[in-house]
N, C-alpha and C positions, 0 to 999 in steps of 0.2 A: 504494500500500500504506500502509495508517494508520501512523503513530510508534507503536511501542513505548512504553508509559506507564510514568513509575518508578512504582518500588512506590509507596506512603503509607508515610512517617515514624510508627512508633509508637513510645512513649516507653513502656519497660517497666522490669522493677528492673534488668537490665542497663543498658539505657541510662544511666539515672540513675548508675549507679555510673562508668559509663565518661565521661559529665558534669561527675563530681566529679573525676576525675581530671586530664581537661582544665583545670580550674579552677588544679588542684593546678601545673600544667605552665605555666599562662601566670604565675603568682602567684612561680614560683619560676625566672620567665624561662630557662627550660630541663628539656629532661629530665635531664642530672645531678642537679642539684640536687631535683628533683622526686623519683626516684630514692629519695635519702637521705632525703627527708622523707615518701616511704609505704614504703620499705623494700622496693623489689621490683627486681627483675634489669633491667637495659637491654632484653634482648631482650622480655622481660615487657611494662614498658611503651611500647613501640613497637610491639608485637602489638598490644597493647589502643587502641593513637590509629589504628594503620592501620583498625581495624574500626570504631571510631567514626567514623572518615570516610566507612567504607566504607558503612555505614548511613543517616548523611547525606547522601549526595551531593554532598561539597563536600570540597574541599582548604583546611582549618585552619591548617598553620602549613607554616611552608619550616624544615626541619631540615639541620644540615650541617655540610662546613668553613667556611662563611660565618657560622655561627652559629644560633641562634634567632629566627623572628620568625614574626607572625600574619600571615596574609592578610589580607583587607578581608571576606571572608568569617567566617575564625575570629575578628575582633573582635567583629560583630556575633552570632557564638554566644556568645563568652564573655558578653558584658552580658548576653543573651538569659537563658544557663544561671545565672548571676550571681541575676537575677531571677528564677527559680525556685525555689533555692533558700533566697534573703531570705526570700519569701512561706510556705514551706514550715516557714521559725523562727516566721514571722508565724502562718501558720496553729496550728501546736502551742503557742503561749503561749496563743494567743486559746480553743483548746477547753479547756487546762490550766483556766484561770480560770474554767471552769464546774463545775469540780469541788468539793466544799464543802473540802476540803485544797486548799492551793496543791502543785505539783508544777512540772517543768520546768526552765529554766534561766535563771541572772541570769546575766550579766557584767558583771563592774563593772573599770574601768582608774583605777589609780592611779598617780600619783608615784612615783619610789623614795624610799630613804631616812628613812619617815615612820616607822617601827617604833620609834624612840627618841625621838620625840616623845609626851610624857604627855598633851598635849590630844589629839592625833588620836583615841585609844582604839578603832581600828578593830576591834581584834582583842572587846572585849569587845560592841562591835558585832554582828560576824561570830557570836559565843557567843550573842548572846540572839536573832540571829535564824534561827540555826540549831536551836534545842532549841525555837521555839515552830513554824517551818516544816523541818521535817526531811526531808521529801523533795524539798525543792527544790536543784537543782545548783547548786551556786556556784561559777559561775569568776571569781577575781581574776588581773588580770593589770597588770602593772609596766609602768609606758612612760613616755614621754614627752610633755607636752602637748600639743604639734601632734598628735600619733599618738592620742591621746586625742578630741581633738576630731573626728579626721577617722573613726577608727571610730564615733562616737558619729553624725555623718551620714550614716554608711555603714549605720547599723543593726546592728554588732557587737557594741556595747557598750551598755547599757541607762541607767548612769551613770558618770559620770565624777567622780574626785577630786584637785585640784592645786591650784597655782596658775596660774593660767590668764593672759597678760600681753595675749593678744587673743582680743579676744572675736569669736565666729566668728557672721555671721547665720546662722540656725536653730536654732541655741543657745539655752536660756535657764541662767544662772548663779544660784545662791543663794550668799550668803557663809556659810561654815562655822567657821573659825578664824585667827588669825594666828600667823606662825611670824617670830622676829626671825635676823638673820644677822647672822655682824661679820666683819670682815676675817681672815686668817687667814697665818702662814708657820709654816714647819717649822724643826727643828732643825738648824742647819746653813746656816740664811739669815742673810746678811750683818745685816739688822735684828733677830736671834731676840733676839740678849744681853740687845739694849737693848728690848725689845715685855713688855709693851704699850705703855707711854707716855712712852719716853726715844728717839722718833724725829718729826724733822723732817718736814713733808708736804712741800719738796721731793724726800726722799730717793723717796719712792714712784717717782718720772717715770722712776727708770732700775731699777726691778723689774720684772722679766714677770710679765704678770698673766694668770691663768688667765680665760678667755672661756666662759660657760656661752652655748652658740650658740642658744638659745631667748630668749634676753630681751634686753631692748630695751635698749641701751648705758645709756643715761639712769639706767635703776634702778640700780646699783651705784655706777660710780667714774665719774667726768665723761671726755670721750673726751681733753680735755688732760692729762691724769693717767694714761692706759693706754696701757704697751706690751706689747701683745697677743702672749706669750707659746705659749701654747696654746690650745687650745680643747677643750670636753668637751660631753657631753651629759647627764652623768649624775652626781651626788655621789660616787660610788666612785670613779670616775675622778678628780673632785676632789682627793678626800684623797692619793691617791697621788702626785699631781704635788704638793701642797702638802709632803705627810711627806719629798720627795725633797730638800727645800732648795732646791729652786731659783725655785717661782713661788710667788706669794700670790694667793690666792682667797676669796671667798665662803662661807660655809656656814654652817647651821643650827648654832643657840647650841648643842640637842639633841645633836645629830649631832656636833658637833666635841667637847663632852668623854667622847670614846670615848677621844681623845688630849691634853685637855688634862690631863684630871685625871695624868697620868703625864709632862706637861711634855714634849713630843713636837710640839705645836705651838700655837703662842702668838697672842692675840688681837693686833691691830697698832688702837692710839688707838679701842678701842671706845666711844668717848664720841663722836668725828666719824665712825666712819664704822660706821654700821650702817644696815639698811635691815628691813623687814617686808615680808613674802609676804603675802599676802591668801591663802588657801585656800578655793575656790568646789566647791560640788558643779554639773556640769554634766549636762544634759537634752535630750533634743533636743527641741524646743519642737512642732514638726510630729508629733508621734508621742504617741498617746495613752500617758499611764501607762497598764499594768497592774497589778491586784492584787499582783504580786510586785515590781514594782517597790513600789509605794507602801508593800510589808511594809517593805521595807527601807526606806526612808524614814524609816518612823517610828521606828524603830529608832536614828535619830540620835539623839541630847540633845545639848543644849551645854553 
């Protein structure tokens, strides 16, 4: 007697949808958390993976008391679905651009922190390229370098803006601005009384020093001079362990007189120790610009 033949897989708007989901579910390494980020019931989304299995013919993930994890199967859908989707931002940029108006969507990833910086002038950026391309989406989104780069290879993000401290192959970097940083403590640190410039560089060796965990030891304070107190990833984070009294850090000249002008927290020997960011607009060098990209482009001045 012949085998019984599976059906054929077709990919229709269900499918697609219950793909994106999938997505949503390995991204968010579990259905809880997947859950909170599309806003639908457990039973919900566990109906919808049981019939997306069911469709496929294949067993995706092991759910349970053990936890979350992919099969060897459901890795190979996710990239698979991963890749369909890319192609599908690819496909809608690329027809947008035939249009005599641009339309569509940029995303661009920035730094945090830049909004008080006067050279940046993103925002008057963001104004003149919004009012001459007015139907095109603009998502800006805050992160952090590495996260920056690594969407920008992934094909998330179209540009990127930071300072950038490695430079990633398939990248290409343009230099954009410099931002200067000086040392920094709070009110309530043993050095505040005497800062700026009535402290000895040995006293440093026994202050904890705030650790911005992207950059390369070398740039700031030499590694026989830090004791690595905390670590941050982000300037907000900064200032609060600084404003606490207890660690000295890093930050934008900008940035930090939110608190100095109100003597909140004090520069430490800004004449030895300060350093400059370079700020790069990053590309991914393998991926053609598009017209919306290149609007905004032009859009910079220096």
């Amino acid at each position: 007697m012949p085998r019984e033949a599976k059906p054929q897989i077709t990919l229709d708007g269900i499918d697609v949808n219950l793909l994106r989901m999938f997505c949503v579910i390995v991204e968010s390494n579990g259905f809880s958390a997947a859950q909170a980020r599309m806003n639908i019931s457990a039973a919900s989304i566990s109906s919808k993976m049981a019939a997306l299995e069911d469709r496929l013919g294949l067993r995706l993930c092991q759910r349970g008391r053990a936890g979350f994890s992919l099969t060897s199967e459901g890795q190979k859908v996710y990239e698979a679905a991963t890749a369909i989707f890319k192609s599908h931002v690819a496909f809608v940029r690329e027809v947008s651009q035939l249009r005599q108006d641009l339309t569509g969507r940029l995303d661009v990833g920035i730094v945090d922190s830049t909004v008080t910086n006067p050279d940046m002038r993103l925002s008057d950026l963001v104004r003149r390229f919004s009012l001459k391309h007015p139907n095109v989406h603009l998502a800006l989104h805050v992160m952090e370098p590495p996260d920056i780069e690594r969407a920008l290879l992934e094909g998330k993000l179209q540009i990127g803006i930071s300072a950038f401290y490695h430079h990633v192959p398939g990248l290409q970097y343009r230099p954009l601005l410099e931002e200067l940083h000086e040392l920094y403590c709070g009110r309530g640190h043993a050095l505040f009384d005497r800062a700026p410039n009535r402290i000895e560089m040995a006293e440093l060796r026994d202050c904890r020093y705030v650790i911005r965990s992207h950059l390369p030891s070398h740039v700031e304070l030499a590694n026989d001079s830090v004791t690595g107190g905390a670590t941050v990833t982000d300037m907000e984070a900064m200032a609060h362990l600084v404003l606490s009294g207890q660690f000295i850090g890093f930050m934008p000249v900008h940035y930090a007189a939110i608190w100095t002008g109100n003597d909140r927290i004090r520069p430490i020997l800004p004449g030895r120790f300060t350093h400059k960011s370079t700020f790069e607009i990053a590309l991914n060098s393998e991926h053609r610009m598009d017209r919306t990209t290149v609007a905004f482009l032009q859009q910079i001045r220096p």
